[in-house]
One Martini backbone bead per residue (centre of mass of N, CA, C, O) as a GRO file, in nm:
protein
  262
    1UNK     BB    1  -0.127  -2.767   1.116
    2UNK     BB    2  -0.389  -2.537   1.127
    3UNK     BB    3  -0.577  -2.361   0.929
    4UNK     BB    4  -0.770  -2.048   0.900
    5UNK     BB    5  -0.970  -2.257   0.686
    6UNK     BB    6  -1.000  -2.497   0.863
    7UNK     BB    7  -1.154  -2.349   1.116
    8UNK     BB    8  -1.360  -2.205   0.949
    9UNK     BB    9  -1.701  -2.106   0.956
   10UNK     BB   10  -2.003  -2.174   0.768
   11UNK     BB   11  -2.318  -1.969   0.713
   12UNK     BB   12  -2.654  -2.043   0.511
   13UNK     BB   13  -2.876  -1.807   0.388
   14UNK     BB   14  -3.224  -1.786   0.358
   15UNK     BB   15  -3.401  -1.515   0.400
   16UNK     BB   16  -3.165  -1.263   0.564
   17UNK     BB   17  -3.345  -0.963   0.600
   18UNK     BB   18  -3.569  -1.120   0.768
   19UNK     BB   19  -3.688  -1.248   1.042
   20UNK     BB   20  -3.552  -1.566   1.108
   21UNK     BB   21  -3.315  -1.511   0.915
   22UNK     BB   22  -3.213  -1.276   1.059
   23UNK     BB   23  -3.185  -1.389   1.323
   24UNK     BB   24  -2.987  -1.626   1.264
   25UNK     BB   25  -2.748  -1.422   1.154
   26UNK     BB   26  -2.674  -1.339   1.431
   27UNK     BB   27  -2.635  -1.564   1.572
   28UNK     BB   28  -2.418  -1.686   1.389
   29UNK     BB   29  -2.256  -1.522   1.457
   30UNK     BB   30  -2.191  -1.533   1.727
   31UNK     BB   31  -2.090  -1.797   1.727
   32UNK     BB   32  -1.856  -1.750   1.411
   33UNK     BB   33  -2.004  -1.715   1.152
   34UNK     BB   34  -1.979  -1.691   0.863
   35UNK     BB   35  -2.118  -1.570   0.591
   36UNK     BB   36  -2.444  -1.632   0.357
   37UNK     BB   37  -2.638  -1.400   0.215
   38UNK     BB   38  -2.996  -1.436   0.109
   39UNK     BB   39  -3.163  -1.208  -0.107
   40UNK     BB   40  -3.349  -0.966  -0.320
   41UNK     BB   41  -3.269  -0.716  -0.174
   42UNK     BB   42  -2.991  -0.571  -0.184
   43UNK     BB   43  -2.953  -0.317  -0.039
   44UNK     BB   44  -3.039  -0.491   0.235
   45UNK     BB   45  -2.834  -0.669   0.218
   46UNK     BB   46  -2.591  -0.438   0.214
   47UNK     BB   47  -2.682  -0.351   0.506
   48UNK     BB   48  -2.719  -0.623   0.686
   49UNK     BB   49  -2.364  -0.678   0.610
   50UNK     BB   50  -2.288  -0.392   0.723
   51UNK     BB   51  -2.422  -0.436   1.047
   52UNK     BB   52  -2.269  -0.723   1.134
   53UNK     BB   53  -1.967  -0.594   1.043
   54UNK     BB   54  -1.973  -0.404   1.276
   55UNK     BB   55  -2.032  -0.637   1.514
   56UNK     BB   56  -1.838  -0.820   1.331
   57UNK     BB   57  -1.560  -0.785   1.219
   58UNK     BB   58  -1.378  -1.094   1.203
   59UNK     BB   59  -1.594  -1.143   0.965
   60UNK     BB   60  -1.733  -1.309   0.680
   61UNK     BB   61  -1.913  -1.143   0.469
   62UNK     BB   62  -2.167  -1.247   0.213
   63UNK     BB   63  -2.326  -1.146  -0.088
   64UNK     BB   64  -2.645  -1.264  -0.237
   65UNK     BB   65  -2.856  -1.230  -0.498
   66UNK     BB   66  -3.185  -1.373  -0.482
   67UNK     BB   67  -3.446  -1.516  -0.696
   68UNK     BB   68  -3.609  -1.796  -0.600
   69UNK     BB   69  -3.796  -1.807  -0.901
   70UNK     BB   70  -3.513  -1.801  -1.052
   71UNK     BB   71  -3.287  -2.047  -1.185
   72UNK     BB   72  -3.046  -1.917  -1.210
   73UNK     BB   73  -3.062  -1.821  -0.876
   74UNK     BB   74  -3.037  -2.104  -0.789
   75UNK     BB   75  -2.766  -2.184  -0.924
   76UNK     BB   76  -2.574  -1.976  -0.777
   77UNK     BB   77  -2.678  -2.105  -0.490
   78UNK     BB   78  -2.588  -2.406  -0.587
   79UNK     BB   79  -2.296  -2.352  -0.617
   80UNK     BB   80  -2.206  -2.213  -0.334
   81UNK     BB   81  -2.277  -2.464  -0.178
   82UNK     BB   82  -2.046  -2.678  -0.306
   83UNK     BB   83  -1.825  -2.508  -0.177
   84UNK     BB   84  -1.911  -2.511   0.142
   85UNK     BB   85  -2.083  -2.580   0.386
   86UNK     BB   86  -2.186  -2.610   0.768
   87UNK     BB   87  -2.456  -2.443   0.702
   88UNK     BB   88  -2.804  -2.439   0.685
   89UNK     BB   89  -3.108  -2.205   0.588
   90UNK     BB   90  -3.413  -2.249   0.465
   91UNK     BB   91  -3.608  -1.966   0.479
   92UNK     BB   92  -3.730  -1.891   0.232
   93UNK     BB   93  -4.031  -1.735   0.145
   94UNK     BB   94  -4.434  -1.760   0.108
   95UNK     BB   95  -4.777  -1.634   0.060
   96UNK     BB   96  -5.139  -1.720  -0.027
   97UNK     BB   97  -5.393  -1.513  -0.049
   98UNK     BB   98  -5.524  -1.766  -0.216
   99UNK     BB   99  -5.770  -2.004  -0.350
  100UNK     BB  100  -5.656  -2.231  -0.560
  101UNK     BB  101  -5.937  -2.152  -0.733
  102UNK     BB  102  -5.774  -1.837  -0.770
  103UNK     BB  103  -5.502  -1.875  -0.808
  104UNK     BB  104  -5.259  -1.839  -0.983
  105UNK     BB  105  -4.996  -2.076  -1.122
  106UNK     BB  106  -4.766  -1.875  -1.095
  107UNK     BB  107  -4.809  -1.874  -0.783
  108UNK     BB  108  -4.763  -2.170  -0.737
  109UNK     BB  109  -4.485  -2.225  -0.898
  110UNK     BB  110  -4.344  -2.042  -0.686
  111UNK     BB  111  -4.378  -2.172  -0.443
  112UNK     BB  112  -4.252  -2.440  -0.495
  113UNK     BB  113  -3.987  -2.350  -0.559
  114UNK     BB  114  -3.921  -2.171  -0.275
  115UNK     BB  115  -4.026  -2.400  -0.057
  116UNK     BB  116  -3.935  -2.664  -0.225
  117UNK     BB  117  -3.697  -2.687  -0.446
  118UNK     BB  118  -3.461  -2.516  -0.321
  119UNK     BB  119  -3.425  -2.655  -0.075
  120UNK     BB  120  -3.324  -2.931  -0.174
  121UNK     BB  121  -3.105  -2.845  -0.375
  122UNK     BB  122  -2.932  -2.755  -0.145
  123UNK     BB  123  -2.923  -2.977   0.038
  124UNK     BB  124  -2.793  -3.207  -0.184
  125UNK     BB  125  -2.534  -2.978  -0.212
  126UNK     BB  126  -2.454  -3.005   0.094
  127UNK     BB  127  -2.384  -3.314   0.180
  128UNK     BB  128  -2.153  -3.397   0.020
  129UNK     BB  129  -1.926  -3.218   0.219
  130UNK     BB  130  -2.036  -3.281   0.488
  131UNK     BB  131  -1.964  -3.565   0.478
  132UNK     BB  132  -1.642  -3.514   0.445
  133UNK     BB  133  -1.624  -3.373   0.721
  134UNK     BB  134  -1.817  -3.503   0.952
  135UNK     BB  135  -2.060  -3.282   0.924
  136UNK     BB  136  -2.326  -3.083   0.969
  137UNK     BB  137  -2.618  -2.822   0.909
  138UNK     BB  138  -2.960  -2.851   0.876
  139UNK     BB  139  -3.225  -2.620   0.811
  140UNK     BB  140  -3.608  -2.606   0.739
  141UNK     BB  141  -3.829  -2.376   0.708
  142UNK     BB  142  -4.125  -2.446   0.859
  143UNK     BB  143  -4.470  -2.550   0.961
  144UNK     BB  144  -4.764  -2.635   1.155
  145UNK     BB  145  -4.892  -2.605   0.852
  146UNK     BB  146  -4.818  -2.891   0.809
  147UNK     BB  147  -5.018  -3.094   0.970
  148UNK     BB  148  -5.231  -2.939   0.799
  149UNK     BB  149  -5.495  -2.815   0.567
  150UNK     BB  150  -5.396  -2.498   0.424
  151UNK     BB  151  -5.325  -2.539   0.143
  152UNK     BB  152  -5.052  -2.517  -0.015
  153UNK     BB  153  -4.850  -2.436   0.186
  154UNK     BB  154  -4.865  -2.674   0.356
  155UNK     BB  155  -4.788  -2.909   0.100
  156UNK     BB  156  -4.563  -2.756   0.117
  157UNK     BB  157  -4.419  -2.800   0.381
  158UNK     BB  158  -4.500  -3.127   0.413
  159UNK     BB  159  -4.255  -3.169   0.232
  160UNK     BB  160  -4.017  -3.062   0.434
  161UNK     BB  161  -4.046  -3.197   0.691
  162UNK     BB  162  -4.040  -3.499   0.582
  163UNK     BB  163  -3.797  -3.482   0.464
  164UNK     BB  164  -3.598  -3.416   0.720
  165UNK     BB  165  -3.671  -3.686   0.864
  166UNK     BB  166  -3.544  -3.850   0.669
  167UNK     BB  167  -3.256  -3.685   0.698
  168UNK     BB  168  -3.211  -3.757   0.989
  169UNK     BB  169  -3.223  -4.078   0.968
  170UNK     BB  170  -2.997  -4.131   0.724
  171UNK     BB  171  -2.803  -3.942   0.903
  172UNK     BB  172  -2.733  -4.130   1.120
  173UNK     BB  173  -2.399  -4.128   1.244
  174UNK     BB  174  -2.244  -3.861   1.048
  175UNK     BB  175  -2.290  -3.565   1.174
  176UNK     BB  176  -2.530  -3.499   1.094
  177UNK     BB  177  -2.786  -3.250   1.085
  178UNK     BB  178  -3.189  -3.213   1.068
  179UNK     BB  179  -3.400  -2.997   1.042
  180UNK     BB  180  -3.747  -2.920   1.133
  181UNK     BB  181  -3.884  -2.560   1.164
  182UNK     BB  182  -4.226  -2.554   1.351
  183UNK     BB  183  -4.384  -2.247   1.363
  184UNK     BB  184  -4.592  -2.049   1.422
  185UNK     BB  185  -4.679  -1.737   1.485
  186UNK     BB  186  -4.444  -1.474   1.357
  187UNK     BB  187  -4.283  -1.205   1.404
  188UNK     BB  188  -4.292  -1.062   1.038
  189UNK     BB  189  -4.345  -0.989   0.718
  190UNK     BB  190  -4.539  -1.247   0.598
  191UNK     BB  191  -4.827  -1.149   0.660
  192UNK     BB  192  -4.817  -0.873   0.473
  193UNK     BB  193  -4.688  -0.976   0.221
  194UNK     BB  194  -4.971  -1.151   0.195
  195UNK     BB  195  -5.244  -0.961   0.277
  196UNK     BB  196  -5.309  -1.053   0.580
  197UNK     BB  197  -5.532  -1.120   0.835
  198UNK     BB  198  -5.446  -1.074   1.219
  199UNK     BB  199  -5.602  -0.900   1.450
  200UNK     BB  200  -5.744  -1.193   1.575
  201UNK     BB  201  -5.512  -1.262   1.697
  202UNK     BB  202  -5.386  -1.387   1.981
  203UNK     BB  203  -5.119  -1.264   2.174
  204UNK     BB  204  -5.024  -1.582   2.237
  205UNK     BB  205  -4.937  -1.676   1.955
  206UNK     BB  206  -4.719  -1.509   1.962
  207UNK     BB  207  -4.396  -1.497   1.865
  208UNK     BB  208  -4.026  -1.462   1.804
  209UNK     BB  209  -3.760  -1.506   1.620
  210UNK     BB  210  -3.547  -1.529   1.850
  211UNK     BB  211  -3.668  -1.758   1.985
  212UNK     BB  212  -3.701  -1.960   1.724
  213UNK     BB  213  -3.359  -1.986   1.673
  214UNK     BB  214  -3.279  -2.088   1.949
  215UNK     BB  215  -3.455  -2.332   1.968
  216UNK     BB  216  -3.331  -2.436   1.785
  217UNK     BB  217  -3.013  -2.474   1.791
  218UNK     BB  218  -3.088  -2.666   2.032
  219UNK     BB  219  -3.263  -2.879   1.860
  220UNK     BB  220  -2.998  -3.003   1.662
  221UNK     BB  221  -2.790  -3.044   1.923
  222UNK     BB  222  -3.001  -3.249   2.061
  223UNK     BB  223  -3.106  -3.425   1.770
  224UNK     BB  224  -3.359  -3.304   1.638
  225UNK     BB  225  -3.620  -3.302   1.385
  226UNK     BB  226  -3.818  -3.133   1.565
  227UNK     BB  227  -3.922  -2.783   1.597
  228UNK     BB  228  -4.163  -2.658   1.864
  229UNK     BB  229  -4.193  -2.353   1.929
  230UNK     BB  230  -4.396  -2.315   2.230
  231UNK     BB  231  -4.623  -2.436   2.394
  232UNK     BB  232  -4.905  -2.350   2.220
  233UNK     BB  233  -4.812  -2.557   2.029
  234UNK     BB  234  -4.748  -2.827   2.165
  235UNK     BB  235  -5.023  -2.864   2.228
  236UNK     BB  236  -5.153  -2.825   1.983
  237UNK     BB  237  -5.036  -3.093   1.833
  238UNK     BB  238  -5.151  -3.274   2.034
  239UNK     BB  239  -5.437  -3.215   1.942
  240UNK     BB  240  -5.427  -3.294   1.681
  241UNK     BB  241  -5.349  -3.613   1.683
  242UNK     BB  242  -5.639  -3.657   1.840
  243UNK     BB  243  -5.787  -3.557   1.595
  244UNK     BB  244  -5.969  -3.615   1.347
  245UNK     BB  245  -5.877  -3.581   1.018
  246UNK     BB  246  -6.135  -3.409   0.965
  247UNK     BB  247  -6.108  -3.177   1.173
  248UNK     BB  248  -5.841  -3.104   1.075
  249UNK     BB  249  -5.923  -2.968   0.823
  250UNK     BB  250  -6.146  -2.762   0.930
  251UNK     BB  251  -5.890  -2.622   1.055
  252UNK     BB  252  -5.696  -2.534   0.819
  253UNK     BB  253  -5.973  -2.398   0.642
  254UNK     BB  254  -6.039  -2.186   0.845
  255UNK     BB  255  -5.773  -2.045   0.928
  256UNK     BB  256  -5.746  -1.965   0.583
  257UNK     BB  257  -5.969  -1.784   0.552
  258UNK     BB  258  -5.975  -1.574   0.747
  259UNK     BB  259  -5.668  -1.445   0.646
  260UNK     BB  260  -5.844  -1.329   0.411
  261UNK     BB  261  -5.898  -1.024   0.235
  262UNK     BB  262  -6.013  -1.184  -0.071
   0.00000   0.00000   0.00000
Protein backbone atom coordinates (compact mmCIF):
# COMPACT_ATOMS: atom_id res chain seq x y z
CA UNK A 1 0.00 0.00 0.00
CA UNK A 2 1.26 3.57 -1.37
CA UNK A 3 1.92 6.27 1.66
CA UNK A 4 1.10 9.27 1.59
CA UNK A 5 5.21 10.25 1.74
CA UNK A 6 5.65 8.27 -1.33
CA UNK A 7 3.29 9.74 -3.31
CA UNK A 8 3.66 13.50 -2.45
CA UNK A 9 6.16 15.44 -5.04
CA UNK A 10 8.26 18.08 -4.25
CA UNK A 11 9.08 21.21 -6.01
CA UNK A 12 12.07 23.74 -5.43
CA UNK A 13 12.09 26.93 -6.69
CA UNK A 14 15.22 29.93 -6.49
CA UNK A 15 14.30 33.60 -7.04
CA UNK A 16 10.75 32.48 -5.88
CA UNK A 17 9.16 35.82 -5.36
CA UNK A 18 9.23 37.45 -8.52
CA UNK A 19 8.97 37.43 -12.28
CA UNK A 20 9.83 33.67 -13.76
CA UNK A 21 10.32 32.25 -10.57
CA UNK A 22 6.80 33.69 -8.69
CA UNK A 23 5.24 32.13 -11.92
CA UNK A 24 6.63 28.80 -12.11
CA UNK A 25 5.63 28.61 -8.31
CA UNK A 26 1.90 29.29 -9.04
CA UNK A 27 2.12 27.01 -11.50
CA UNK A 28 3.81 24.19 -9.57
CA UNK A 29 1.23 24.52 -6.99
CA UNK A 30 -1.41 24.55 -9.43
CA UNK A 31 0.04 21.01 -10.72
CA UNK A 32 -0.08 19.66 -6.58
CA UNK A 33 3.28 20.24 -5.77
CA UNK A 34 4.46 20.95 -2.17
CA UNK A 35 6.99 23.53 -2.59
CA UNK A 36 10.37 24.46 -1.20
CA UNK A 37 10.39 28.60 -1.99
CA UNK A 38 14.45 30.46 -2.22
CA UNK A 39 15.18 33.96 -2.20
CA UNK A 40 16.87 36.91 -0.22
CA UNK A 41 14.09 38.72 0.79
CA UNK A 42 12.98 36.67 3.48
CA UNK A 43 9.24 39.09 4.33
CA UNK A 44 8.70 38.66 0.60
CA UNK A 45 8.99 35.38 1.25
CA UNK A 46 7.32 34.33 3.38
CA UNK A 47 4.03 36.72 2.62
CA UNK A 48 4.81 34.93 -1.34
CA UNK A 49 3.94 31.28 0.54
CA UNK A 50 1.22 32.32 2.73
CA UNK A 51 -0.56 33.34 -0.16
CA UNK A 52 -0.25 30.13 -2.31
CA UNK A 53 -0.92 28.51 1.07
CA UNK A 54 -4.38 30.06 1.46
CA UNK A 55 -4.55 29.43 -2.47
CA UNK A 56 -3.84 25.86 -2.14
CA UNK A 57 -4.42 24.74 1.88
CA UNK A 58 -3.81 21.07 1.44
CA UNK A 59 -0.44 21.55 0.00
CA UNK A 60 3.13 21.76 1.98
CA UNK A 61 4.85 24.91 1.39
CA UNK A 62 8.50 25.61 3.37
CA UNK A 63 10.13 28.79 2.72
CA UNK A 64 14.26 29.26 3.03
CA UNK A 65 15.88 32.13 3.06
CA UNK A 66 19.02 32.27 1.12
CA UNK A 67 21.37 34.92 -0.66
CA UNK A 68 23.39 32.81 -3.11
CA UNK A 69 26.33 35.09 -3.40
CA UNK A 70 27.13 33.81 0.08
CA UNK A 71 28.86 30.41 0.03
CA UNK A 72 27.37 29.31 4.02
CA UNK A 73 23.30 30.08 2.05
CA UNK A 74 24.24 27.93 -1.05
CA UNK A 75 25.31 24.75 1.18
CA UNK A 76 21.88 25.19 3.33
CA UNK A 77 20.13 24.91 -0.42
CA UNK A 78 22.09 22.34 -1.59
CA UNK A 79 21.34 19.96 2.17
CA UNK A 80 18.06 20.38 1.35
CA UNK A 81 17.95 19.63 -2.39
CA UNK A 82 19.94 16.41 -1.42
CA UNK A 83 17.04 15.31 0.56
CA UNK A 84 14.93 14.74 -2.43
CA UNK A 85 13.22 16.99 -4.61
CA UNK A 86 10.91 15.84 -7.71
CA UNK A 87 11.56 19.30 -9.77
CA UNK A 88 14.38 22.09 -9.88
CA UNK A 89 13.87 25.21 -11.03
CA UNK A 90 16.88 27.03 -11.24
CA UNK A 91 15.92 30.57 -11.45
CA UNK A 92 17.73 33.22 -9.38
CA UNK A 93 19.14 35.68 -11.49
CA UNK A 94 20.76 39.39 -11.96
CA UNK A 95 22.18 41.33 -14.78
CA UNK A 96 25.35 43.82 -14.28
CA UNK A 97 24.41 47.03 -15.97
CA UNK A 98 28.10 47.70 -16.87
CA UNK A 99 31.02 47.02 -19.39
CA UNK A 100 33.34 44.02 -18.08
CA UNK A 101 36.16 46.74 -18.47
CA UNK A 102 34.25 48.69 -15.70
CA UNK A 103 32.57 46.52 -13.42
CA UNK A 104 33.76 45.87 -9.83
CA UNK A 105 35.42 41.97 -10.11
CA UNK A 106 33.46 41.20 -7.03
CA UNK A 107 30.07 41.57 -8.97
CA UNK A 108 31.32 39.42 -11.88
CA UNK A 109 32.63 37.00 -9.09
CA UNK A 110 28.85 37.07 -7.64
CA UNK A 111 27.73 36.99 -11.16
CA UNK A 112 29.11 33.83 -11.53
CA UNK A 113 28.33 32.12 -8.38
CA UNK A 114 24.36 33.12 -8.96
CA UNK A 115 24.17 31.99 -12.47
CA UNK A 116 26.58 29.35 -12.96
CA UNK A 117 27.60 27.90 -9.38
CA UNK A 118 24.47 27.56 -7.76
CA UNK A 119 22.66 26.15 -10.53
CA UNK A 120 25.49 23.65 -11.10
CA UNK A 121 25.60 22.51 -7.79
CA UNK A 122 22.10 22.40 -6.98
CA UNK A 123 21.77 20.09 -10.24
CA UNK A 124 24.69 17.72 -8.98
CA UNK A 125 22.96 17.19 -5.87
CA UNK A 126 19.40 16.40 -7.43
CA UNK A 127 20.15 14.06 -9.61
CA UNK A 128 21.18 11.68 -7.35
CA UNK A 129 18.22 11.11 -5.93
CA UNK A 130 15.86 11.59 -8.96
CA UNK A 131 18.20 8.46 -10.53
CA UNK A 132 17.06 6.46 -8.03
CA UNK A 133 13.48 7.16 -8.52
CA UNK A 134 13.46 7.33 -12.08
CA UNK A 135 12.38 10.18 -13.03
CA UNK A 136 12.54 14.20 -11.96
CA UNK A 137 12.21 17.41 -14.02
CA UNK A 138 15.34 20.18 -13.99
CA UNK A 139 14.56 23.42 -15.33
CA UNK A 140 16.98 25.92 -15.81
CA UNK A 141 16.49 29.09 -16.20
CA UNK A 142 19.15 30.34 -19.25
CA UNK A 143 18.27 33.20 -21.67
CA UNK A 144 18.66 34.19 -25.92
CA UNK A 145 21.16 36.10 -24.56
CA UNK A 146 22.90 33.19 -24.61
CA UNK A 147 23.03 32.49 -28.20
CA UNK A 148 24.78 36.08 -28.78
CA UNK A 149 28.03 37.57 -27.38
CA UNK A 150 26.40 40.15 -24.93
CA UNK A 151 29.47 40.30 -22.13
CA UNK A 152 29.37 38.32 -19.17
CA UNK A 153 25.66 37.62 -18.43
CA UNK A 154 25.55 35.95 -21.85
CA UNK A 155 28.75 34.11 -21.43
CA UNK A 156 27.11 32.74 -17.65
CA UNK A 157 23.72 32.06 -19.59
CA UNK A 158 25.59 29.87 -22.14
CA UNK A 159 27.40 27.79 -20.07
CA UNK A 160 23.69 27.17 -18.22
CA UNK A 161 22.47 26.14 -21.72
CA UNK A 162 25.29 23.85 -22.73
CA UNK A 163 25.00 22.33 -19.42
CA UNK A 164 21.24 21.62 -20.09
CA UNK A 165 21.89 20.22 -23.26
CA UNK A 166 24.66 17.86 -21.94
CA UNK A 167 22.36 16.56 -19.17
CA UNK A 168 19.67 16.21 -21.20
CA UNK A 169 21.33 13.97 -23.61
CA UNK A 170 23.20 12.17 -21.04
CA UNK A 171 20.20 11.12 -18.91
CA UNK A 172 18.25 10.39 -22.42
CA UNK A 173 16.24 6.69 -20.92
CA UNK A 174 16.78 7.15 -17.49
CA UNK A 175 13.04 9.23 -16.66
CA UNK A 176 15.08 12.37 -15.69
CA UNK A 177 14.10 15.52 -18.05
CA UNK A 178 16.49 18.30 -18.35
CA UNK A 179 15.86 21.33 -20.08
CA UNK A 180 17.05 25.00 -20.60
CA UNK A 181 14.13 28.08 -20.72
CA UNK A 182 15.63 30.23 -23.13
CA UNK A 183 13.29 33.27 -22.80
CA UNK A 184 13.50 36.68 -24.58
CA UNK A 185 12.63 39.57 -22.82
CA UNK A 186 10.49 39.38 -20.34
CA UNK A 187 8.31 41.40 -17.78
CA UNK A 188 9.80 40.85 -13.92
CA UNK A 189 11.86 43.29 -12.28
CA UNK A 190 15.09 42.09 -13.79
CA UNK A 191 15.90 44.86 -15.56
CA UNK A 192 14.68 46.98 -12.92
CA UNK A 193 16.91 45.92 -10.63
CA UNK A 194 19.72 45.97 -12.52
CA UNK A 195 19.06 49.80 -13.81
CA UNK A 196 18.73 48.82 -17.30
CA UNK A 197 17.28 51.35 -20.05
CA UNK A 198 14.26 49.55 -21.94
CA UNK A 199 11.86 52.15 -22.66
CA UNK A 200 12.94 51.91 -26.69
CA UNK A 201 12.31 47.94 -26.37
CA UNK A 202 9.04 47.37 -29.15
CA UNK A 203 6.17 46.15 -27.00
CA UNK A 204 6.20 42.66 -29.19
CA UNK A 205 9.48 41.50 -27.82
CA UNK A 206 8.28 41.57 -24.70
CA UNK A 207 6.69 38.12 -23.19
CA UNK A 208 4.76 37.41 -19.84
CA UNK A 209 6.21 35.33 -16.97
CA UNK A 210 3.54 33.31 -16.93
CA UNK A 211 2.95 32.27 -21.05
CA UNK A 212 7.21 31.69 -20.39
CA UNK A 213 6.78 29.02 -17.19
CA UNK A 214 3.57 27.18 -19.10
CA UNK A 215 5.22 26.80 -22.20
CA UNK A 216 8.31 25.57 -20.62
CA UNK A 217 6.20 23.12 -19.00
CA UNK A 218 5.20 21.61 -21.55
CA UNK A 219 8.55 21.81 -23.54
CA UNK A 220 10.06 19.64 -20.88
CA UNK A 221 7.28 16.81 -20.63
CA UNK A 222 7.34 17.01 -24.33
CA UNK A 223 11.01 15.79 -24.18
CA UNK A 224 12.87 19.25 -25.16
CA UNK A 225 16.05 20.57 -24.40
CA UNK A 226 15.72 24.26 -25.10
CA UNK A 227 12.33 25.80 -25.16
CA UNK A 228 12.15 29.59 -26.53
CA UNK A 229 9.02 30.71 -26.02
CA UNK A 230 7.28 33.28 -28.22
CA UNK A 231 7.25 33.12 -32.26
CA UNK A 232 9.26 36.67 -31.89
CA UNK A 233 12.10 34.69 -30.41
CA UNK A 234 12.10 31.62 -32.41
CA UNK A 235 12.37 33.83 -35.75
CA UNK A 236 15.32 35.98 -33.89
CA UNK A 237 17.02 32.14 -33.46
CA UNK A 238 16.45 31.07 -36.78
CA UNK A 239 18.25 34.66 -37.88
CA UNK A 240 21.02 34.48 -35.34
CA UNK A 241 22.16 30.49 -36.81
CA UNK A 242 22.05 31.98 -40.63
CA UNK A 243 23.93 35.21 -39.63
CA UNK A 244 28.34 35.12 -39.79
CA UNK A 245 28.88 35.14 -36.29
CA UNK A 246 31.18 38.66 -36.32
CA UNK A 247 27.60 40.10 -37.06
CA UNK A 248 26.21 38.17 -34.25
CA UNK A 249 28.98 39.61 -31.89
CA UNK A 250 28.23 43.37 -32.92
CA UNK A 251 24.24 42.50 -32.32
CA UNK A 252 24.67 41.37 -28.87
CA UNK A 253 27.46 43.91 -28.08
CA UNK A 254 24.79 46.75 -29.77
CA UNK A 255 22.42 45.24 -27.58
CA UNK A 256 23.86 45.32 -23.99
CA UNK A 257 25.08 48.76 -24.58
CA UNK A 258 21.54 50.28 -25.42
CA UNK A 259 20.51 49.26 -22.14
CA UNK A 260 23.45 50.90 -19.82
CA UNK A 261 22.44 53.84 -18.23
CA UNK A 262 25.83 54.85 -17.37
Amino acid sequence: MTSEAETRRTALITGATAGIGESFSRLLAQEGFDLILIARDEARLEEHALDLGRMHPKLRIETLRADLTVEADIERVESRVSQGVDVLINNAGFGINKSFLKSPILSERELLKVLVETPMRLTHHAIPSMLQKGEGVIINVSSVASFIAGGTYSAAKSYLTVLSESLHSELKGTGLKVLALCPGFTRTEFHQRGRMRMNGLPQFLWLSADLVTEIAWRDVHSGKAISIPGWQYKILMLILRLLPRPLVRRFGMNAKSRQRKD
